[in-house]
N, C-alpha and C positions, 0 to 999 in steps of 0.2 A: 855513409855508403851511398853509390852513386842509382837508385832506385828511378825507375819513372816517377813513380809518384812526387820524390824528391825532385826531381826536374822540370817538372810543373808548374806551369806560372804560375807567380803567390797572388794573382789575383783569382783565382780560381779554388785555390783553397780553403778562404774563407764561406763563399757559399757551399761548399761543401761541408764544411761544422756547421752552417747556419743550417743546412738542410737535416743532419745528423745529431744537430744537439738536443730538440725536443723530444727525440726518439731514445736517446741515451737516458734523459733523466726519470725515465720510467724505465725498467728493465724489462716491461712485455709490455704488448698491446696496451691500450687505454680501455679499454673492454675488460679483459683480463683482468689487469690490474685493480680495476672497480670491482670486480667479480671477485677476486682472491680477499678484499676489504672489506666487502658485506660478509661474505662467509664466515672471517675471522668475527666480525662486530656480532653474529647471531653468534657461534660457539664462544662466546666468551660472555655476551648478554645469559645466556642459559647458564656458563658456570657462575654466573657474580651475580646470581637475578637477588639473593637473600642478602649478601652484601653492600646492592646498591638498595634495596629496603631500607637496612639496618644503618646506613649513612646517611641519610633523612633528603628532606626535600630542599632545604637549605643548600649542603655541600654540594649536593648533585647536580641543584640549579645552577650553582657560581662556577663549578667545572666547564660544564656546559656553554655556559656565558663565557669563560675565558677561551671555549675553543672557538664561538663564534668571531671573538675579535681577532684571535691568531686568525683565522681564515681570512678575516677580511681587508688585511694586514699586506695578501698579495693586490688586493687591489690599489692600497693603497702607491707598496712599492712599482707596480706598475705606470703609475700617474707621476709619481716623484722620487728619483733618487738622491734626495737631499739625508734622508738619514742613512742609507747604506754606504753614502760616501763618505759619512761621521765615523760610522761604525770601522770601516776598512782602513781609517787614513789612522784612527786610534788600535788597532790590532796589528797594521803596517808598522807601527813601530816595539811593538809587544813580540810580537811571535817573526820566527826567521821567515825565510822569502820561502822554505818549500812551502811552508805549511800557510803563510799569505796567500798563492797562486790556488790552497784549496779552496781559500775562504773566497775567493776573488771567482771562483767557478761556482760555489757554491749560492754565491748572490744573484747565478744569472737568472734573469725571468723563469726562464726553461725550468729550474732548479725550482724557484717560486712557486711555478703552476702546478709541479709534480705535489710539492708538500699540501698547496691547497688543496688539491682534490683527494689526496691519503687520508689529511686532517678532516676535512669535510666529510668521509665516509665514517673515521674513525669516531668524531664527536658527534654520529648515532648512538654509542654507547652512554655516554652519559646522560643525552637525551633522554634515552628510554626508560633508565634509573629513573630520571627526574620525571617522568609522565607516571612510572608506576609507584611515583609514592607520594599524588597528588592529587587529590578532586578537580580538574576543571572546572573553572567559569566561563561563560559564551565566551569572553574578553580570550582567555587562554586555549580555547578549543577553537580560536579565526588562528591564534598564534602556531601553534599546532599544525594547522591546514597552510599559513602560508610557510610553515618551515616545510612540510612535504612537498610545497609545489617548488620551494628554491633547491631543494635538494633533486628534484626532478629533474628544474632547469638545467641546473649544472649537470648531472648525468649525460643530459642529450646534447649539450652542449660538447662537453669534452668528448664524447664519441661522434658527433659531427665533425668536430677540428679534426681528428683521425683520420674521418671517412672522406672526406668534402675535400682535402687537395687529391689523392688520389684518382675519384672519381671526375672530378673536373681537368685532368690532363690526360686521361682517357681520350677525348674525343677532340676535334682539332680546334674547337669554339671554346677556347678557356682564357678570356680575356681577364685582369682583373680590376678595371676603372666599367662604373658601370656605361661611361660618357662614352668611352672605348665600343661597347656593345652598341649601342645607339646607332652611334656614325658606320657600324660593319650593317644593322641591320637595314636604314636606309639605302645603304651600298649593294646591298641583296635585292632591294625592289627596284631599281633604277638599271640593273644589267640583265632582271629578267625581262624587264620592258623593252629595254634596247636588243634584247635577245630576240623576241617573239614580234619583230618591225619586219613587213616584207614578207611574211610567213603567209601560205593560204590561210580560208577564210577556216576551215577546221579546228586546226592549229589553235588560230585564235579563238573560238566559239571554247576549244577543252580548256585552253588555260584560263579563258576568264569563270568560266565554271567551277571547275576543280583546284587550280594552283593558285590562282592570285587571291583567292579569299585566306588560301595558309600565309599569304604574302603580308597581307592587309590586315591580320587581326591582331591586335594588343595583347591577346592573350591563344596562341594558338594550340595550348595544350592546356590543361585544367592544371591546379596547382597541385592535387593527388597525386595525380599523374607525372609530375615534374617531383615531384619528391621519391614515387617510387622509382623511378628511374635515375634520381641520382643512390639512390640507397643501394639499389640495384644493378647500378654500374653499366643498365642499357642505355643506347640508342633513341630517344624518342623520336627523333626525325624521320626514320623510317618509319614508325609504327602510325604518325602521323598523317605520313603522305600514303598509307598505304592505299585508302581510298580511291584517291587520284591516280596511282600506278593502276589500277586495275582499268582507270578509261584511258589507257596507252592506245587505243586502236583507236578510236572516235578521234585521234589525233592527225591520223595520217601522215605523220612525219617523226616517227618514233625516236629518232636521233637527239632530235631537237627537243624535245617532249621530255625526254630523258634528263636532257640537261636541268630544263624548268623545272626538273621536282628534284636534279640534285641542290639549286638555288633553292627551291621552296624548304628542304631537308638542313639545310646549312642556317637558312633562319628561324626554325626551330629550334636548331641545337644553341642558336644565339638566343631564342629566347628563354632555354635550359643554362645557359652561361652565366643569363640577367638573374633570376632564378635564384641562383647557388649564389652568387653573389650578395643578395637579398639577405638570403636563410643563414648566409656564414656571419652577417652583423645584426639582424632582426633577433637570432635568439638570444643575445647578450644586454639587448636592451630591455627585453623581457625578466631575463634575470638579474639586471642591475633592480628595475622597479620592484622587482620582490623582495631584492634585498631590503631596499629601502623601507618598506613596507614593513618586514620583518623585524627589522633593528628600530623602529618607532612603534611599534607594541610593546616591543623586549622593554623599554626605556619605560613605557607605561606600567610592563606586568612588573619591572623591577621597585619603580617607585612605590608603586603598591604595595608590594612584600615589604620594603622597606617601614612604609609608613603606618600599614594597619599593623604590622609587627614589631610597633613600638622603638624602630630603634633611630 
């Protein structure tokens, strides 16, 4: 059928599944979706709390254990698709082409990061078994503390990926090399300069006052402040320059005055751009170190259990 959509250049409809496909492998929100998973993990911890007792600290733990690997398993595929290409090229010849074409969606990352994060709420369950039918030692009570903070990480992580593209094509500073931001913000200082050339001496006495220190500073919003504004989906540019718009009359050329704080506004939002930039790769390194951190105690509480447990 002869459709627009159908007549659409095919290079345009790839980024449109590339845009729509991380949204599809979760059927709501990422918020949501965490929130439907804890819910289920507390009503189902309260009906199974005497069950996960009466299955000891053994089974609970190696449950446990085997969901921490599944979880970390998307990392892995993420870094290499050397075994998912083993796995498709030997099912490719097993199973006919519909049911290949699911499997072959089913390996996409998008599909990956949805299971991680289901799996990652769900293997609280087992955890909790395994805590409530065990004495801690310090050793197991750091292990404890850094599975809440990777469990942390990841929450805020996956509800930043949600939040953080939207909010960043909001405003018209949404570059995403940070090199990119750089070269726009020095571009910002050099045409308010060439702007305020020529200008009475007013003029220039309010912008070097007011506007070129929002021009000049490395940091011209606090990092709170740039976090809740992107969480928050405002504007800091204005909030920033408001300041300076208020000595619009000490300028005497209000036109021109106008324009330096929409340049001073434009390199705030670029350093709101730098920013979000930062925070969309900063908290993954965070939680890869925890990982790590996490799974080299496991290795030590496991050996342990092993070893003082005779077997």
């Amino acid at each position: 059928m002869d459709t627009p959509e159908a007549r659409a250049p095919a290079a345009h409809r790839p980024t449109l599944d590339i845009r729509d496909r991380r949204n599809r492998a979760v059927p709501v929100r990422i918020w949501l979706w965490l929130t439907i998973c804890l819910i289920a993990v507390a009503a189902a911890n309260a009906a199974t709390s005497t069950f996960g007792r009466e299955m000891g600290e053994y089974w609970s733990g190696s449950i446990a254990l085997a969901s921490f690997v599944a979880i970390a398993w998307y990392s892995v595929r993420k870094r290499n698709i050397w075994f998912s290409i083993r796995v498709l090229q030997f099912t490719g010849r097993v199973f006919p082409a519909a049911i290949q074409r699911r499997l072959v969606v089913l390996d996409r990352l998008e599909t990956w990061r949805a299971f991680h994060l289901t799996l990652g709420m769900l293997a609280l369950l087992p955890l909790s078994w395994h805590i409530a039918t065990t004495t801690m030692s310090p050793l197991e009570a750091l292990l404890a503390i850094l599975v809440g903070l990777l469990f942390v990480s990841g929450i805020f992580g996956a509800m930043l990926q949600d939040k953080l593209p939207q909010s960043m094509t909001r405003f018209a500073e949404h570059e995403v090399r940070l090199q990119d931001v750089d070269a726009k913000v020095s571009a910002t200082y050099r045409e308010a300069e060439e702007k305020v050339l020529g200008h009475g001496d007013d003029l220039i006495t309010a912008y070097i006052s007011y506007i070129k220190p929002i021009l000049m500073s490395d940091r011209s919003a606090s990092r709170p402040a740039l976090l809740m504004a992107t969480l928050r989906g405002i504007n800091p540019g204005e909030r920033v320059c408001a300041a300076a718009a208020e000595r619009i009359a000490e300028s005497r050329d209000e036109k021109t005055y106008r324009e330096l704080l929409s340049i001073a506004a434009r390199k705030v939002n670029l350093d709101h751009n730098y920013f979000n930039i930062r925070l969309s790769t900063g908290w993954l390194t965070v939680h890869i170190v925890l990982t790590v951190l996490t799974f080299a105690l496991l290795i030590f509480h496991v050996a342990g259990v092993l070893y003082f447990g005779g077997i």
